[in-house]
C-alpha positions in Angstrom: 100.0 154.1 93.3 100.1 152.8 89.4 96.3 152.8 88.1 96.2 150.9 84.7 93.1 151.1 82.5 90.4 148.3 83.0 90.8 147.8 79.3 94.3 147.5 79.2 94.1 144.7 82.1 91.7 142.8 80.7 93.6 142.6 77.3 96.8 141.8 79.3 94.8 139.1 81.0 93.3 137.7 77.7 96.6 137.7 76.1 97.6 135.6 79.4 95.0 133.2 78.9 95.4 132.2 75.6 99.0 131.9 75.6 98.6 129.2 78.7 95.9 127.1 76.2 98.6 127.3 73.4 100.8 126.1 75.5 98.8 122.7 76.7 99.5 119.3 75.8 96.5 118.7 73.4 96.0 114.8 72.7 95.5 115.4 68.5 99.3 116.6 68.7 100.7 113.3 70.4 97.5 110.9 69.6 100.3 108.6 67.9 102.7 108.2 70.8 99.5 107.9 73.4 97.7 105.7 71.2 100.6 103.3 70.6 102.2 103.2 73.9 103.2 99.9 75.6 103.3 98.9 79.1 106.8 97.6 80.5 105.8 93.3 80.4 108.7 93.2 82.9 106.7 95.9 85.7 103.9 93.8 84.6 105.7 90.2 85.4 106.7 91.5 88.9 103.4 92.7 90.2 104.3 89.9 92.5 107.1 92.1 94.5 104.6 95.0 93.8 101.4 93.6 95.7 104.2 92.2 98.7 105.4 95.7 99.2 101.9 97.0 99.1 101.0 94.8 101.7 104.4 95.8 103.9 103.5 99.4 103.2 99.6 98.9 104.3 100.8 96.6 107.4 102.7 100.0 108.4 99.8 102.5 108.1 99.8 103.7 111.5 103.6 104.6 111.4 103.2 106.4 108.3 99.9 107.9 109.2 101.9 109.9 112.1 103.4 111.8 109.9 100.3 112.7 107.5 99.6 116.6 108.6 95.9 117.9 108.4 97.6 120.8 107.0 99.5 118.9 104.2 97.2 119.3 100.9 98.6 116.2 99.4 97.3 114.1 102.2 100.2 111.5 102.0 103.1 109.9 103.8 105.6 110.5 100.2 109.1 108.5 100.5 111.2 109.5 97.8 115.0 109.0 98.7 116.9 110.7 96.2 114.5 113.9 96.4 115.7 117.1 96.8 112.4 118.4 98.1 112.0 119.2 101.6 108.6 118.2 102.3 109.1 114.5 100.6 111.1 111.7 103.8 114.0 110.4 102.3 114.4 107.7 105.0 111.7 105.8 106.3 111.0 105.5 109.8 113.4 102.9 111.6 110.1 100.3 112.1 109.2 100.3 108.6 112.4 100.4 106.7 113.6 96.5 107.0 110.5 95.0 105.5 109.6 98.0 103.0 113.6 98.4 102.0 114.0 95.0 100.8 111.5 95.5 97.8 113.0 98.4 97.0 116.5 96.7 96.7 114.5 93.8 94.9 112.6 96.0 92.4 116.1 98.2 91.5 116.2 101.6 90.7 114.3 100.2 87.2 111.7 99.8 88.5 110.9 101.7 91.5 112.0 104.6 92.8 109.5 106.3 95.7 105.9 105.9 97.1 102.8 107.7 98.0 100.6 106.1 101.1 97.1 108.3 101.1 94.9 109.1 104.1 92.7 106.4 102.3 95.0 103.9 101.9 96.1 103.4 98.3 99.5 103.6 97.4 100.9 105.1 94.3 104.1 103.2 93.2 106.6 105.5 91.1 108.1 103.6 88.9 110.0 104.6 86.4 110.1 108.5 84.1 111.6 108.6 80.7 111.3 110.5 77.4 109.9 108.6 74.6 112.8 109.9 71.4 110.4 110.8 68.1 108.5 113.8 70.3 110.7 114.0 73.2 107.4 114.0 75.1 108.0 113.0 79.3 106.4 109.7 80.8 106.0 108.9 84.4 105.2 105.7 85.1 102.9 104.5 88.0 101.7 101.7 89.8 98.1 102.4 91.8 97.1 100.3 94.7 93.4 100.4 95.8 93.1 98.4 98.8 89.7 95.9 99.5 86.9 98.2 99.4 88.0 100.8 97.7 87.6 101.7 93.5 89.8 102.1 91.1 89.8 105.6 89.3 90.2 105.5 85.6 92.7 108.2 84.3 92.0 110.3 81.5 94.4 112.5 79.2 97.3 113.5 79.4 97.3 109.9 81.7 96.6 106.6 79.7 96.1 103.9 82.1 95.3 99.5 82.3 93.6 98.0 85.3 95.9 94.8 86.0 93.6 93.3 88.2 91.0 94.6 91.0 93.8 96.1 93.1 95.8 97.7 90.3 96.3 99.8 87.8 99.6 101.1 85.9 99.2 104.1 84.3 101.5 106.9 82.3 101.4 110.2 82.6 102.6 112.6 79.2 103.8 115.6 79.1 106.0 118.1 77.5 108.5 119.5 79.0 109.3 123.7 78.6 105.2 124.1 78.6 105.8 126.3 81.6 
């Protein structure tokens, strides 16, 4: 059996340690591009289509709670078609595909492009990813659906987020890819 020396280890692990906090997306290096970064109007203008899929998605809970494990750490029903994962559905069950379906195919692949349904039941709305060109820094954009009775949970950085009304909030996440 290999027996290092303590000191040698704990070295190793310092070096280890400050080369992940080098390596973190630190807000006074992209303050310009979070500061300055705008909303899509046109997710904004169909919040319409948004709220009448939330509702289709809500009005199916019990379908997609089936298939919420006590054992999955996420604690969410995730549809995500084009996914390569195998823990994500790619096809929603047969009941809840016709009403849930048709908002995707109204929203487009623009504007949405998979869903979260919590244990809770608020919904996170994937939206659309990109990379903004200057810093080549990544954005996910979400949609967040707290139901009546629940609160809405602001986001801090690397997420920059604006509550749209008492039900949601659209919010961006940054980051930076190679970091890992």
């Amino acid at each position: 059996m290999l027996h290092l020396p303590r000191q040698f280890l704990t070295n190793l692990s310092l070096v280890f340690l400050f080369t992940i906090a080098g390596c973190e997306l630190k807000k006074e290096n992209v303050s310009e591009d979070y500061n300055n970064y705008k909303f899509d109007p046109q997710v904004i203008a169909n919040l319409p289509l948004y709220d009448s899929l939330a509702v289709a998605i809500s009005g199916n809970y019990a379908i997609f709670r089936k298939y919420i494990t006590e054992e999955d750490a996420y604690r969410a029903y995730r549809y995500m078609p084009s996914s390569t994962e195998t823990y994500v559905f790619k096809e929603l069950p047969a009941e809840a595909d016709p009403m849930i379906g048709q908002y995707f195919n109204r929203l487009g692949k623009n504007f949405i492009y998979a869903f979260d349904l919590f244990r809770d039941s608020t919904i996170k709305i994937y939206v659309k990813t990109g990379v903004l060109p200057d810093t080549k820094l990544d954005t996910w954009e979400s949609l967040s659906y707290y139901p009546p009775g629940t609160s809405i949970r602001r986001r801090e950085f690397p997420d920059k987020d604006t509550v749209l009304n008492k039900n949601w909030q659209y919010w961006v996440r940054f980051s930076k890819s190679g970091l890992f």
